[in-house]
C-alpha atoms as a printed R data frame, in Angstrom:
    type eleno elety resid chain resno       x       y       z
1   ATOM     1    CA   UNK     A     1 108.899 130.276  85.953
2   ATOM     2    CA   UNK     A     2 105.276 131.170  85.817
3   ATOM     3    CA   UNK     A     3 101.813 129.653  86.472
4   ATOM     4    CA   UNK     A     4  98.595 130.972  87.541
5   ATOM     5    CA   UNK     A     5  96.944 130.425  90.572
6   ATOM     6    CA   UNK     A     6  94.484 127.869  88.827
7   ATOM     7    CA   UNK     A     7  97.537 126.178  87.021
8   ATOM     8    CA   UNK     A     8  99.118 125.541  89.907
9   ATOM     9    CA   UNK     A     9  96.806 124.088  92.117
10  ATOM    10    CA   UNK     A    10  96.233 121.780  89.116
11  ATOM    11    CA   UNK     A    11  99.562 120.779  89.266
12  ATOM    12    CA   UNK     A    12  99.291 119.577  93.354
13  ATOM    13    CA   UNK     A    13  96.557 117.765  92.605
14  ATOM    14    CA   UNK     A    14  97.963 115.849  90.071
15  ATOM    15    CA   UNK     A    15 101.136 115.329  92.402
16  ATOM    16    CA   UNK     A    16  99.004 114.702  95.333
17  ATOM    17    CA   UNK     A    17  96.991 112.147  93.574
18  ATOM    18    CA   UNK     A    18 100.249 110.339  92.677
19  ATOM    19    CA   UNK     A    19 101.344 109.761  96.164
20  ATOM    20    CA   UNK     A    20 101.551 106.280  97.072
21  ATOM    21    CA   UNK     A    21  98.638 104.748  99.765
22  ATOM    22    CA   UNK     A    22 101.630 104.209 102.200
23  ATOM    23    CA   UNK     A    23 102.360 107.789 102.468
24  ATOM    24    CA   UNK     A    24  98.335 109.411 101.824
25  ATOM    25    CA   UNK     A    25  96.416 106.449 102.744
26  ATOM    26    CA   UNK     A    26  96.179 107.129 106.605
27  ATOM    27    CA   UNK     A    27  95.593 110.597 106.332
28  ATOM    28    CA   UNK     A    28  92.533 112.112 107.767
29  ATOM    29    CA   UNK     A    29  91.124 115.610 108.595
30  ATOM    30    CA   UNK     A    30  94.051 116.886 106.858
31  ATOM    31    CA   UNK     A    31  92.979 119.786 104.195
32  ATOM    32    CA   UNK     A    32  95.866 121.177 101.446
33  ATOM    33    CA   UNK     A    33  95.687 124.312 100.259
34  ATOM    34    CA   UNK     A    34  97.719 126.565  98.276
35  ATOM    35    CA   UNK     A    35  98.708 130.225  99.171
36  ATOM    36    CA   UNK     A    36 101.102 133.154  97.253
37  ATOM    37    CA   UNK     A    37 103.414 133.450  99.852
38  ATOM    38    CA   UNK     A    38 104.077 132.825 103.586
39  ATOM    39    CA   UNK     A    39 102.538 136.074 105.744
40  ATOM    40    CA   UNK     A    40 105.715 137.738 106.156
41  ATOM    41    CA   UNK     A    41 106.158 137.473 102.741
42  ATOM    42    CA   UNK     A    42 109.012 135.648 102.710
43  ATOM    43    CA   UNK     A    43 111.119 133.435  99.782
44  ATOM    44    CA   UNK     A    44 112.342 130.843 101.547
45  ATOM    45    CA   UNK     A    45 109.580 128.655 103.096
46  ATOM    46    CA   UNK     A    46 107.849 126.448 100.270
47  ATOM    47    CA   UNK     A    47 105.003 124.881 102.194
48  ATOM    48    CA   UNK     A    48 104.096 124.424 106.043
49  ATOM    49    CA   UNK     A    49 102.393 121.513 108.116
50  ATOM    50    CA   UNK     A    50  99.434 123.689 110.448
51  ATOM    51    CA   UNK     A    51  97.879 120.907 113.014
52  ATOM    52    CA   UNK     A    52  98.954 118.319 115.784
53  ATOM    53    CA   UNK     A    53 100.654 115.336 114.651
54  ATOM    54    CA   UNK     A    54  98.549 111.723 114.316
55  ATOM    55    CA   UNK     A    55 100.054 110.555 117.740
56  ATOM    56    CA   UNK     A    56  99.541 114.125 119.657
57  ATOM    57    CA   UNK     A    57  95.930 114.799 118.509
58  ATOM    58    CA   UNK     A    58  92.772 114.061 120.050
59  ATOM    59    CA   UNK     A    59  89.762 112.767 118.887
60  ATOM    60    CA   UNK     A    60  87.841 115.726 116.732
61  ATOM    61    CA   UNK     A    61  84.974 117.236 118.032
62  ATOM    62    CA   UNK     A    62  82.403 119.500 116.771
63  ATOM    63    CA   UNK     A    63  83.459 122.202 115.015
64  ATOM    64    CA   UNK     A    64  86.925 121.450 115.590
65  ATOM    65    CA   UNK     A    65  89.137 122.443 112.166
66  ATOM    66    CA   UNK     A    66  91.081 120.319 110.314
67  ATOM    67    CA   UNK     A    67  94.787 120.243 109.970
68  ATOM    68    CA   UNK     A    68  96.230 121.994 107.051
69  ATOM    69    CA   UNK     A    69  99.235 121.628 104.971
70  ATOM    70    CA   UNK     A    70  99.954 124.774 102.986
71  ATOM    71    CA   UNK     A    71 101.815 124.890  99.649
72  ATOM    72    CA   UNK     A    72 103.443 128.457  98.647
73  ATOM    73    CA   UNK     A    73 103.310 129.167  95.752
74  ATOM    74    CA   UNK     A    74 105.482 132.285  94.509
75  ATOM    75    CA   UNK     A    75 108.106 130.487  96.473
76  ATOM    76    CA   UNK     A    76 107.855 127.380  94.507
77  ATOM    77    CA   UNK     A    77 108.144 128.694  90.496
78  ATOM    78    CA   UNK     A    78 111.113 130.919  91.813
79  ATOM    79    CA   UNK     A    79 112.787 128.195  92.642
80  ATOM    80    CA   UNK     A    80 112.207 125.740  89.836
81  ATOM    81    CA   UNK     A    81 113.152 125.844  86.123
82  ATOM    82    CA   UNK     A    82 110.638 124.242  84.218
83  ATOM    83    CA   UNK     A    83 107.341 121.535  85.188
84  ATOM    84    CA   UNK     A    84 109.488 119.229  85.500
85  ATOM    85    CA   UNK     A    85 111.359 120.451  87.898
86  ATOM    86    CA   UNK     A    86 108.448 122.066  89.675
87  ATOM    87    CA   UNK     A    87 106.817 118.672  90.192
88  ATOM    88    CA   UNK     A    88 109.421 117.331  91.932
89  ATOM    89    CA   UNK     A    89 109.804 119.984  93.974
90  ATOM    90    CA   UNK     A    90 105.986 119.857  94.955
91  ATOM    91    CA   UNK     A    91 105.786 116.443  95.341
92  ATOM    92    CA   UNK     A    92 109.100 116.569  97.805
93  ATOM    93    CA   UNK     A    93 106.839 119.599 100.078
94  ATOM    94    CA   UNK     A    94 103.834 117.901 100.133
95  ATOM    95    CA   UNK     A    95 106.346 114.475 101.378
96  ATOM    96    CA   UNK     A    96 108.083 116.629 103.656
97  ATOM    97    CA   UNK     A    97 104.745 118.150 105.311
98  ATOM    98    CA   UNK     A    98 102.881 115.259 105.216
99  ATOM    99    CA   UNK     A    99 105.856 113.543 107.052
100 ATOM   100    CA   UNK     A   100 104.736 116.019 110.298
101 ATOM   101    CA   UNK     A   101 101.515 115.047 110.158
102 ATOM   102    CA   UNK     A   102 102.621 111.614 111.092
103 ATOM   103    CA   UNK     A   103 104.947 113.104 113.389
104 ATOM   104    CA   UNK     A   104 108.651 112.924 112.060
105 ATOM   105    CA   UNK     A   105 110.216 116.329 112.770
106 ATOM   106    CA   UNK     A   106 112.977 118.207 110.587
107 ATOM   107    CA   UNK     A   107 115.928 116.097 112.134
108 ATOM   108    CA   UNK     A   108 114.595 112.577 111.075
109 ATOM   109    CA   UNK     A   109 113.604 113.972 107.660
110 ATOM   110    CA   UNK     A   110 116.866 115.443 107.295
111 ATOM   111    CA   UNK     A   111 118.529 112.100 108.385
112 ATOM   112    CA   UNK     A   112 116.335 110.450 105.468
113 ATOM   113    CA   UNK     A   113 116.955 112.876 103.018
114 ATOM   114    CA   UNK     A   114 113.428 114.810 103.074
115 ATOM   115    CA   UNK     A   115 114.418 118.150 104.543
């Protein structure tokens, strides 16, 4: 499958935007972006959660960054047929990363069927 750059981060907006309050609502100094591929240039990883979960943070300072939850794209159109497919797949990343953020690590999302 292919979609450009601009296409694509089209398309996470649109799934982002669709997320229920429950699971976006509480979400703060979080930023998403979208990148090609992972630095090592690997396949296999379709997004990443960058940052300190909601119950191991601190208060932000000054100049302190925001979190970040990176999508990948290359990674995502290889693995997906068609839109359709690709949304799901998006929207199931953006769960699973935004799932760390609150602090549930790959062993309860596995257990719940989000890893």
């Amino acid at each position: 499958m292919e979609m450009t750059l601009e296409e694509f981060e089209v398309l996470v907006g649109e799934v982002l935007e669709s997320l229920d309050d429950e699971i976006i609502g509480g979400v703060e100094n979080l930023v998403f972006m979208v990148e090609d591929r992972p630095e090592d240039g690997s396949m296999d990883l379709l997004g990443f959660y960058e940052g300190y979960d909601r119950d191991a943070r601190a208060d932000y300072g000054f100049g302190q960054l925001p979190d970040r939850i990176v999508l990948f794209r290359e990674p995502l159109l290889a693995h997906c047929e068609d839109e359709e497919h690709l949304r799901h797949e998006v929207r199931v990343t953006l769960i699973h990363e935004i799932a760390h953020y609150y602090g549930i690590d790959d062993a309860a999302l596995h257990e719940l069927g989000w890893a």
